[in-house]
C-alpha positions in Angstrom: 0.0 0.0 0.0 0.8 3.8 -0.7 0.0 6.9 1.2 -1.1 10.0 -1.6 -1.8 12.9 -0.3 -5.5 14.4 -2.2 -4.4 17.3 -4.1 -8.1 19.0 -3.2 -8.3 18.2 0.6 -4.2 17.4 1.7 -5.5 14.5 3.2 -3.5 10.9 2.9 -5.4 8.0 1.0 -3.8 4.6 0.9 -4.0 3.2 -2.3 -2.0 0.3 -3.7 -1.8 1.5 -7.4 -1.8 5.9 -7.5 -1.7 5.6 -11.1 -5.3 4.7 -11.3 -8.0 7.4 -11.2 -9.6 6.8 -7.7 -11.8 9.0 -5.7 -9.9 10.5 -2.2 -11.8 8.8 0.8 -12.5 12.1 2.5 -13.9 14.6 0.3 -14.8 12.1 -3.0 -12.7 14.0 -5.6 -10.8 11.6 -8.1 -7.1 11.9 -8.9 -4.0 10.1 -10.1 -0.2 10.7 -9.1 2.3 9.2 -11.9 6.0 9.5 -11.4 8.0 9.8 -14.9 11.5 9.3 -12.9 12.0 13.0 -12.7 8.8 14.8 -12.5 5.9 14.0 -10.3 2.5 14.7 -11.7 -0.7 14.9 -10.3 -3.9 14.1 -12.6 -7.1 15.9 -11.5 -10.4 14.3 -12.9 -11.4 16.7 -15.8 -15.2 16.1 -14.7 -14.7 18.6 -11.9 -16.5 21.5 -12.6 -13.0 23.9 -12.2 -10.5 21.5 -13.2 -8.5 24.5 -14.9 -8.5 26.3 -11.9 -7.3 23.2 -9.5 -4.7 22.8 -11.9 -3.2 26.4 -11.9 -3.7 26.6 -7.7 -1.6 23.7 -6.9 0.6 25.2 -9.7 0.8 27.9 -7.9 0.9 26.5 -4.2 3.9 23.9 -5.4 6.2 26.5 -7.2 5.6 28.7 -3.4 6.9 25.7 -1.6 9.8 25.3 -4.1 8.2 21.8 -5.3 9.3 22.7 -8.7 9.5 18.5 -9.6 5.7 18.6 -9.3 2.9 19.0 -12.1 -0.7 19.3 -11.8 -2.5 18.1 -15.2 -6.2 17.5 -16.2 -7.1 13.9 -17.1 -7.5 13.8 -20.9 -7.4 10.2 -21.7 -9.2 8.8 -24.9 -10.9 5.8 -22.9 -13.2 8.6 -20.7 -14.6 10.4 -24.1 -16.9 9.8 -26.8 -14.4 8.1 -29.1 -13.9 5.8 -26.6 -13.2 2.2 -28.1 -12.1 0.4 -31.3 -14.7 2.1 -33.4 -12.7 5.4 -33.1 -10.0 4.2 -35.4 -13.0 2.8 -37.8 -13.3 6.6 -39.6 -12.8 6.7 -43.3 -9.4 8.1 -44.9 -9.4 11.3 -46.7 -8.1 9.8 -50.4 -7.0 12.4 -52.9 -7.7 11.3 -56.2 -4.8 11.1 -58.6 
């Protein structure tokens, strides 16, 4: 198990995979965390109704605290829209006639 702190309440969740969307326990908000070896980011669920805004304050709070390997992101995964599954790829090719 891992301890991630919610990026919306500072609480700690205990999680055993932070790389999967999950709501926190305390205040129901879903995140992520993903480490790319040398930044750490932090997905917020681009459901919430001021995801932008999330993003930009813990921006903001991080780069105060000198946390500059930090990133806050909005989730923008193909599976969670519209186009979601294999009929996305399914769209006729533009063909130029010769």
């Amino acid at each position: 198990m891992e301890s991630v702190a919610c990026p919306y309440c500072e609480k700690q969740n205990h999680t055993s995979n932070p790389r999967i969307m999950a709501a926190c326990a305390y205040c129901g908000n879903r995140f992520a965390e993903a480490n790319t070896g040398y930044l750490e980011l932090v997905i917020i669920d681009r459901g919430l109704e001021n995801a932008a805004g999330v993003v930009d304050d813990l921006m903001a709070k991080w780069r105060q605290a000198g946390e500059l390997d930090r990133k806050a992101i909005v989730d923008r995964r193909v599976e969670l829209s519209d186009y979601a599954g294999p009929e996305r790829r399914l769209s006729p090719a533009l063909v130029t006639p010769l």
